[in-house]
SEPAVEX-664793 format. One line per 2 residues: number of its first residue (from 1); their letters; for each residue x, y, z of C-alpha. Coordinates in steps of 0.05 Angstrom, whole numbers, plus 5000, padded with zeros to 4 digits. Layout:
% residues N
NUM = a = X/Y/Z ~ ... .
This chain:
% residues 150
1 = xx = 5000/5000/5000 ~ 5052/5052/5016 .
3 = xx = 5096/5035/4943 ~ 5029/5043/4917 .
5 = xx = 5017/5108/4956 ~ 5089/5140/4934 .
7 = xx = 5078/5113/4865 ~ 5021/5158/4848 .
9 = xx = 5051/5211/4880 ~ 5111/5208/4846 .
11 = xx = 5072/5197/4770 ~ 5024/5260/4796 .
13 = xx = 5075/5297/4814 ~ 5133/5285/4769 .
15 = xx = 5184/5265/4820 ~ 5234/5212/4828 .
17 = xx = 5227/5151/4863 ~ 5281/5107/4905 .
19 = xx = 5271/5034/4919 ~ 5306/5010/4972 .
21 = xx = 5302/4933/4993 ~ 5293/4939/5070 .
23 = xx = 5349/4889/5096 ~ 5402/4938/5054 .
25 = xx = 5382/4994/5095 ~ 5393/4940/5158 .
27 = xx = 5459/4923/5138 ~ 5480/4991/5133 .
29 = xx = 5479/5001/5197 ~ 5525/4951/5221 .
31 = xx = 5602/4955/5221 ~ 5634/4922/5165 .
33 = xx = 5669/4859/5175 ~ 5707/4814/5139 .
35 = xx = 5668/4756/5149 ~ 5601/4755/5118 .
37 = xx = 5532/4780/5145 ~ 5465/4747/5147 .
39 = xx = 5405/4798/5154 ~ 5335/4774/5164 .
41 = xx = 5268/4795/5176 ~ 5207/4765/5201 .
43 = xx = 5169/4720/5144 ~ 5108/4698/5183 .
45 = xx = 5104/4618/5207 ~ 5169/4612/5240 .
47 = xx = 5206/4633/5178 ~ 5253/4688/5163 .
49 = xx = 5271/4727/5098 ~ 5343/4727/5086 .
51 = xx = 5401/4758/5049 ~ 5468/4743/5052 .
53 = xx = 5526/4803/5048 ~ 5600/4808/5041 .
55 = xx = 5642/4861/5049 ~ 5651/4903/4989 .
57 = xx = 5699/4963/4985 ~ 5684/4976/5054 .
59 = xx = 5605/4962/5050 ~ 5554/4913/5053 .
61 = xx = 5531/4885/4983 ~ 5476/4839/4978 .
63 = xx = 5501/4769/4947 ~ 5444/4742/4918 .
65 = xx = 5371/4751/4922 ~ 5321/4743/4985 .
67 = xx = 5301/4672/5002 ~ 5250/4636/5060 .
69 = xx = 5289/4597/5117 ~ 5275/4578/5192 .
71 = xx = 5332/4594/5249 ~ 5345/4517/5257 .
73 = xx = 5372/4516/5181 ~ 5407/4583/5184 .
75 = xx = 5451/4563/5236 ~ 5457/4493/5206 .
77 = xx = 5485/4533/5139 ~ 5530/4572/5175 .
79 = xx = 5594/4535/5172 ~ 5648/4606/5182 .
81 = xx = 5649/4668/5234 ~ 5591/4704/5207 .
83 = xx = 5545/4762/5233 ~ 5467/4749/5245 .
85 = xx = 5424/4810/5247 ~ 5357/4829/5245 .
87 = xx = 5290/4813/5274 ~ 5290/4746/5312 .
89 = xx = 5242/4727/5367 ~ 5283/4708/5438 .
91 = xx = 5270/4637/5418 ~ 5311/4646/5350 .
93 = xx = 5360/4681/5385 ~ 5374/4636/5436 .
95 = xx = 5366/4570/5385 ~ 5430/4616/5343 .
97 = xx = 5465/4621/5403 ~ 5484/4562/5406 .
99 = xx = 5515/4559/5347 ~ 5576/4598/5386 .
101 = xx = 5636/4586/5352 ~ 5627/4611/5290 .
103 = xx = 5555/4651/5289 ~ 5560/4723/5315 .
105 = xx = 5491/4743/5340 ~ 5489/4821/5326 .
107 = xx = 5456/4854/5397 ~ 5375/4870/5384 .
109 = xx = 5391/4948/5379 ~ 5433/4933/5317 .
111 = xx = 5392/4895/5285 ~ 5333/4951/5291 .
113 = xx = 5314/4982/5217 ~ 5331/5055/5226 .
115 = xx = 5298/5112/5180 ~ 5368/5152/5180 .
117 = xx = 5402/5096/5137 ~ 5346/5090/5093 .
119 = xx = 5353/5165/5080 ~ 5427/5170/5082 .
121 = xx = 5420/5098/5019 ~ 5371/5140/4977 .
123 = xx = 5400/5209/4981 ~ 5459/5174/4950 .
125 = xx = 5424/5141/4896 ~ 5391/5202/4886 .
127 = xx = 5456/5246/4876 ~ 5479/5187/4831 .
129 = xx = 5419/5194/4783 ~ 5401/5119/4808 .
131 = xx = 5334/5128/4804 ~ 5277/5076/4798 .
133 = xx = 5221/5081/4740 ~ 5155/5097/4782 .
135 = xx = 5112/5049/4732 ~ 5162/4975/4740 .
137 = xx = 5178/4990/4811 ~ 5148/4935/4852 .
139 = xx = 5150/4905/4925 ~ 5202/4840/4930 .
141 = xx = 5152/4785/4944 ~ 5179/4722/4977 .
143 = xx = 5138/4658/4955 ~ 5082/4653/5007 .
145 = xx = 5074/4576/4997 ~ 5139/4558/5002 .
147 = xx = 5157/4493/5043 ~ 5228/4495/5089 .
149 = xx = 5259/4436/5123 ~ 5266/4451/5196 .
């Protein structure tokens, strides 16, 4: 509803528009590390949205596109030091835990989305010229019927 709110905004009022996929502006936040960085989000039924990162140039680029997994298989994939951040219930959090050795659980107030990074990732598209075409703009949409191992 609200990329359908700015889209007619933007077409009305002849402005440019900015897509930004919500875990970037999550894993701009957090410090940069060498090892890689898994930020999720909350995908309804015990299953998170995920996208891996690697440092690039002294950023976070996304490697690869979004995909549906539980906590139980993201720490079973997790095989090297690597940062976890994002929105996880205490019971996901405490099942990645465990996981000690080579899973880094980022603390809950770095893993919150913050409106400043969003701003600070589109006001540098923006001076780019990276904008997005009102009209093909569209919401990422994660397969709702998906089935995941646990």
């Amino acid at each position: 509803i609200g990329l359908a709110l700015v889209k007619g905004m933007a077409l009305t009022l002849r402005k440019p528009v900015i897509g930004i996929p919500t875990l970037d502006f999550l894993a701009e936040a957090l410090p940069v590390q060498e090892f890689p960085l898994a930020a999720v989000l909350q995908a309804g039924r015990g299953r998170l949205a995920l996208v891996w990162y690697r440092a690039v140039k002294g950023r976070w680029k996304a490697q690869g596109e979004p995909q549906i997994i539980t906590a139980a298989a993201l720490a079973e994939q997790i095989q090297e030091p690597t940062l976890v951040a994002g929105e996880l219930t205490p019971e996901e959090r405490e099942l990645l835990q465990r996981k000690r050795g080579n899973l880094l659980l980022a603390s809950p107030a770095l893993s919150t989305r913050r409106p400043s990074f969003l701003a600070e990732l589109a006001w540098e598209r923006f001076q780019a010229g990276r904008v997005d075409d009102p009209v093909s703009l569209a919401p990422i949409y994660l397969h709702v019927g998906e089935v995941i191992p646990s």
